[in-house]
C-alpha positions in Angstrom: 111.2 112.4 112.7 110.0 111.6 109.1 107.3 113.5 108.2 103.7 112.3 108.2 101.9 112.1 105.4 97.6 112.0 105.2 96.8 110.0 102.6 92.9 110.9 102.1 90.3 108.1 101.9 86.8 108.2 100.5 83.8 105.9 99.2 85.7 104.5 96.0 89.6 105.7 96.7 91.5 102.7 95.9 94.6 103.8 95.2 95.7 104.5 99.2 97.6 101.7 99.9 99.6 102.5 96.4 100.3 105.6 97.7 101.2 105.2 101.2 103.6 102.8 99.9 105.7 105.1 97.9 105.4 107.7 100.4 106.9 105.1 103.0 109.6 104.8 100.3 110.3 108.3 99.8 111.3 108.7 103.6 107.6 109.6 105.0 105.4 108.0 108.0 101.9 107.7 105.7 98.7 107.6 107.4 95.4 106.5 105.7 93.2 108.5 107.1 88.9 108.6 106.1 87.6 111.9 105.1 85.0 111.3 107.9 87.2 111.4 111.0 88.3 114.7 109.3 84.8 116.1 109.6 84.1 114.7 112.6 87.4 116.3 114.3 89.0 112.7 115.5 91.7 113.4 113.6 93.2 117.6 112.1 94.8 118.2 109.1 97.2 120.4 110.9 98.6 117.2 112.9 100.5 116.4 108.8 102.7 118.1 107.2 101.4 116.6 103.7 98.2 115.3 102.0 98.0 113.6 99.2 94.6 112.8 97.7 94.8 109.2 95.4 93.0 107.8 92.6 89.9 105.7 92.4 86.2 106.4 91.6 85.5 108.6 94.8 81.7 108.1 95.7 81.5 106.0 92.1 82.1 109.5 90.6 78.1 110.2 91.0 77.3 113.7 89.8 81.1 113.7 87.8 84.5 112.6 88.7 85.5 113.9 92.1 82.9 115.9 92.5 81.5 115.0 95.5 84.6 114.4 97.2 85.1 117.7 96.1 81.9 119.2 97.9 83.5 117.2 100.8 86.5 119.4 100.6 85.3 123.2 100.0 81.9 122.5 102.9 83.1 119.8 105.6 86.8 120.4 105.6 87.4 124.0 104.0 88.7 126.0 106.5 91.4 123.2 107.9 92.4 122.5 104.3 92.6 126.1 103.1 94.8 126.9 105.8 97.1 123.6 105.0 97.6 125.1 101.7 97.9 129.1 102.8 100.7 128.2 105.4 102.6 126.8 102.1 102.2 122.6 103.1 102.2 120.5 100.5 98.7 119.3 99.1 99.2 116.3 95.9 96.2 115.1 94.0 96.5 111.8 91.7 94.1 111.0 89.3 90.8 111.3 90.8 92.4 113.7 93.3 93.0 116.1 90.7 89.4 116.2 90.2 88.8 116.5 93.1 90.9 119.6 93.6 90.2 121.4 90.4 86.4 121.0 91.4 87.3 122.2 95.3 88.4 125.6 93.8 92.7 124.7 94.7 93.4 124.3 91.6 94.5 126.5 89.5 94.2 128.5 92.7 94.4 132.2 91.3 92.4 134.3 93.6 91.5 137.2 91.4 88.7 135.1 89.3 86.9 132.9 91.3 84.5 131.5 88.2 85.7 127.7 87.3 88.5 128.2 84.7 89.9 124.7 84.3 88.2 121.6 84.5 88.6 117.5 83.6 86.3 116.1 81.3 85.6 112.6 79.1 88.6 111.3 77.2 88.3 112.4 73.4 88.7 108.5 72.8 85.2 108.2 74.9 87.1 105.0 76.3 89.4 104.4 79.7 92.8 104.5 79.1 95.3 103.1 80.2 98.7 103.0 79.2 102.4 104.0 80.0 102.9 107.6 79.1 106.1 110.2 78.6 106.1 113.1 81.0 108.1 116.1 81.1 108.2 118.6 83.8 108.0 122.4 82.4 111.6 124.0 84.4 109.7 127.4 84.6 107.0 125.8 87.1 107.1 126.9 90.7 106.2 123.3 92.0 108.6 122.1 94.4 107.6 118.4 93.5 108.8 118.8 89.7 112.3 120.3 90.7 114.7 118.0 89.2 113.1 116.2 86.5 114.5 117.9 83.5 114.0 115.2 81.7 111.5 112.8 79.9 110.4 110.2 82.7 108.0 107.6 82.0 104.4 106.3 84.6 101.3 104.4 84.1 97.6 106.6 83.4 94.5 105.0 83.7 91.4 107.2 83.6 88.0 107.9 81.2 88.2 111.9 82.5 91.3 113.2 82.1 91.2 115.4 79.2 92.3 118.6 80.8 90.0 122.0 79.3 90.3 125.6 79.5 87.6 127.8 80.1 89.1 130.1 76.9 92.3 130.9 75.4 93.4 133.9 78.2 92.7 131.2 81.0 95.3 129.0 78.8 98.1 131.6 78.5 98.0 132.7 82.2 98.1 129.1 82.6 101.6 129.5 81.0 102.4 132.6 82.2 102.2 132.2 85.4 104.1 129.0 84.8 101.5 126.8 86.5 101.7 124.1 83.8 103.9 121.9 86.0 103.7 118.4 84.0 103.2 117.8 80.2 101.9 114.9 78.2 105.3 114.2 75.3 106.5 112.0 72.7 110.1 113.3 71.8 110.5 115.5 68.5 107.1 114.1 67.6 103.7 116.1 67.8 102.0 115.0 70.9 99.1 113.4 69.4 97.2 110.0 70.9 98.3 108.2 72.3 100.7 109.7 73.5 98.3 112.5 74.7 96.1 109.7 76.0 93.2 111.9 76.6 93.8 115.1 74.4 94.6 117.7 77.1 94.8 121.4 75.6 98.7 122.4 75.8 99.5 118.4 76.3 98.3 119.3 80.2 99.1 116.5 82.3 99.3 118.2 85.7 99.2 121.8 86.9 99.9 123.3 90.3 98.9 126.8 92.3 101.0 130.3 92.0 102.3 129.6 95.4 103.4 126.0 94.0 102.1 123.8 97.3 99.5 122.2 95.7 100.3 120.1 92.4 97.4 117.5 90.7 98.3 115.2 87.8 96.4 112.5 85.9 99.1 109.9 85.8 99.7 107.3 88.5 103.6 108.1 89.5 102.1 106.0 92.8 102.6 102.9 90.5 106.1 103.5 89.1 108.2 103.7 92.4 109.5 100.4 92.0 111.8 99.3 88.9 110.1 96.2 88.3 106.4 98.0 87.6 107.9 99.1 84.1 107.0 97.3 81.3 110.7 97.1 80.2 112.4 96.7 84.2 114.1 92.7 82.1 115.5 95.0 79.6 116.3 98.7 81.2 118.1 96.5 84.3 120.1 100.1 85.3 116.9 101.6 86.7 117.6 101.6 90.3 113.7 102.8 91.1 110.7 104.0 89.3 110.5 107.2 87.7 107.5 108.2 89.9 109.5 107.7 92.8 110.9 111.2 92.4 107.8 113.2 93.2 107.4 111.4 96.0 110.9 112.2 97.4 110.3 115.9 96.8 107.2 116.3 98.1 108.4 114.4 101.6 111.4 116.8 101.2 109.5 119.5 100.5 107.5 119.1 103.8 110.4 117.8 105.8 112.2 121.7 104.9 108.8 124.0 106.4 
């Protein structure tokens, strides 16, 4: 049986259908599921064998981006959802759902300092952007869902918080240390500057993931660059067979397909 995927819903999500469509793609039976009948016990997080949390302006980002989906999270479904992650089931968080999980307490998910160390904050443009960006996936990362991509691959951002901060320069190189800097913001043998940093994340930080690797949250959409023909260039680039999101998708459903 393909595995079944939860694809979280909330006040303001509205990149679900997005992402139950790549997940349907990648080999997955995707469920859209409201983070109600999650509360209210209709329907268990154990019953998946991966969540993915999408974009969109969850509750109209009252209070901060994700932030009260967060609150959601860590006081209505905490227990079910920390135990998701501790038996090593995959957990992905796009956009807004990487808010939501850096400001839930999974992300970056160390255990020895439970103060806030990372957070997502205004664009240093003070604008929305979005744009096509260059991604490349750090090989030293323990993320199952970045095995593979060795090289440059290409997806769609569109955010106003998504500059990704440190809380100080040691929370930054045990960041790297511990190899938790799973996707990076690049331009090639030029400095990463904007816009191709399209937000001025510290370190070019376009997604990070827990020690254990389970859990992975990124800014960019790869939801919205499964298909060959979302890329600005599919009439001239006619040998890409699919999108170069596409591929996180396929290891994440392998991923949970393999526990």
């Amino acid at each position: 049986m393909p595995p079944k995927a939860l694809i979280l819903r909330a006040p303001g999500i509205n990149r679900d259908k997005d992402v139950a469509f790549a997940c349907e793609l990648a080999g997955a039976t995707p469920e859209r599921v409201h983070v109600n009948q999650i509360a209210a016990g209709t329907v268990r997080l154990a019953d998946y064998a991966l969540i993915i949390i999408p974009g969109g302006f969850s509750y109209g980002d009252h209070l901060g981006a994700g932030k009260l989906l967060a609150v959601d999270l860590a006081h209505r479904l905490g227990e079910p959802l920390h135990r998701f992650v501790a038996d090593g089931r995959p957990v992905i968080g796009i956009c807004n759902g990487f808010q939501v999980l850096v400001k839930a307490g999974l992300l970056p998910g160390w255990d020895d300092d439970p103060a806030p160390a990372v957070t997502l904050t205004e664009n240093e443009s003070a604008r929305f952007e979005c744009r096509w960006v260059r991604l490349e996936a750090d090989p030293g990362c323990p993320c199952p869902f970045t095995d593979g991509l060795a090289q440059t691959f290409e997806v769609p951002v569109a955010h106003g918080e998504g500059r990704v901060a440190v809380r100080d320069r040691a929370t930054l190189d045990a960041l790297r240390a511990r190899g938790l800097v799973a996707l990076r913001y690049t331009a090639g043998a030029n400095p990463v500057a904007y816009p191709a940093n399209p937000n001025g994340s510290c370190d070019d930080i376009a997604g990070i993931c827990n020690p254990q690797g389970n859990v992975l949250g990124l800014m960019p959409h790869p939801e919205n660059a499964v298909l060959p023909q979302q890329h600005p260039r599919w009439t001239r680039e006619p040998w890409r067979e699919a999108g170069d999101g596409l591929a996180i998708f396929r290891n994440a459903v392998r991923y949970a397909a393999s526990l």
